[in-house]
C-alpha positions as a printed NumPy array, in Angstrom:
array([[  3.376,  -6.586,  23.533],
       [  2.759,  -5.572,  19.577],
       [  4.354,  -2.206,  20.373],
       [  7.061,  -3.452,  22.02 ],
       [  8.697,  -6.633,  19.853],
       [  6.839,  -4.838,  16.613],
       [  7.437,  -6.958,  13.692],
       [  8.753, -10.314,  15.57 ],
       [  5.779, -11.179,  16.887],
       [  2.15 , -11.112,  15.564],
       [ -1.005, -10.458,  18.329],
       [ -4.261, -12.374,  17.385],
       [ -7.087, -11.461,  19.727],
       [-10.489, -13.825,  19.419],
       [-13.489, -12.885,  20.767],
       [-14.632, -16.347,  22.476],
       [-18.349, -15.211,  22.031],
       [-18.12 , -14.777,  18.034],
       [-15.855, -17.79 ,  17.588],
       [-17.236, -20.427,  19.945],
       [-16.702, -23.629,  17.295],
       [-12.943, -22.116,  17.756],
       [-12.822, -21.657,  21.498],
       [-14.136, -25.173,  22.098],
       [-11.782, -26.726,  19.664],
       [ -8.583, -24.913,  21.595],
       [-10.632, -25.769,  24.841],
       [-10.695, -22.389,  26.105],
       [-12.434, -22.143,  29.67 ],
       [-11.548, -19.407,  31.141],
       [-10.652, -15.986,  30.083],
       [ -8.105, -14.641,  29.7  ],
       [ -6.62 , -17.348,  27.926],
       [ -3.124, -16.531,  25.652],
       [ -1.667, -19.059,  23.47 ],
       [  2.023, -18.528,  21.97 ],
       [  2.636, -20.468,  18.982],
       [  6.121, -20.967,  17.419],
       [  7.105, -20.451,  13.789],
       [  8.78 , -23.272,  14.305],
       [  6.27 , -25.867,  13.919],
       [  7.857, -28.435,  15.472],
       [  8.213, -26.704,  18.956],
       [  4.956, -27.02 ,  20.503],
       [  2.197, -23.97 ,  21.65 ],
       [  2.317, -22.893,  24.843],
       [ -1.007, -21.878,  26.9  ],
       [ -1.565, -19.911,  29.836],
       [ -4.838, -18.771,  31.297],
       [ -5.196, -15.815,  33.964],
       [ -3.803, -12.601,  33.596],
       [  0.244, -12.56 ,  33.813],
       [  2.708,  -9.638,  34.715],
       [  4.266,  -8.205,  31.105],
       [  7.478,  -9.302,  32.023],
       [  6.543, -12.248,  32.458],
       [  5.025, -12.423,  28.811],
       [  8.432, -11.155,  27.602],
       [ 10.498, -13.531,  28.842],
       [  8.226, -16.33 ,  27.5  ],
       [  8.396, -14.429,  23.961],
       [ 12.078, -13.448,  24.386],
       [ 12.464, -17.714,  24.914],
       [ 10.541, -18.225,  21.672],
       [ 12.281, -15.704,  19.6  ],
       [ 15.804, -16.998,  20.687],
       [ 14.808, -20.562,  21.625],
       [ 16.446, -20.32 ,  25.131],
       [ 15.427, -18.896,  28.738],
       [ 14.203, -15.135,  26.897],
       [ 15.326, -11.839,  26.567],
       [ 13.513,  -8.443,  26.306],
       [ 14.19 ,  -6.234,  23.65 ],
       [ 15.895,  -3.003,  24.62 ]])
C-alpha cells in the first residue's frame, strides 16, 4: 500500500511483542490487526483485524483520502 498511494498515506508497522504497553492500550488481540487513522481528527479510526484482500484496503484508503465510498489511484 506505501508503494502504491506513496506520499498520501503513511504505513506504521508495530511489532506487538516490543510494544506490548501499546498493543494493550489499542486492545490488539489478534494479529493481523490494521488501524487507519484520519488526518482529520475529528473522523474517527477505523480497525480491522484478519488479513483483507488489497482492494479491499484501497477502497477503505481511497474513502479516507476523498471522504466518500474510495477510489484507487491509477
Amino acid at each position: 500500500m506505501a508503494e502504491k498511494w506513496g506520499d498520501e498515506i503513511r504505513v506504521v508497522k508495530v511489532d506487538t511483542d516490543e510494544e506490548p504497553a501499546l498493543s494493550s492500550m489499542l486492545q490488539i488481540n489478534g494479529l493481523p490487526t490494521i488501524m487507519f487513522v484520519n488526518a482529520d481528527k475529528t473522523q474517527p479510526a477505523q480497525r480491522v483485524e484478519g488479513l483483507l484482500p488489497a482492494e479491499t484496503l484501497n477502497d477503505i484508503i481511497g474513502g479516507m483520502l476523498t471522504g466518500a465510498g474510495g477510489s484507487t489511484p491509477e
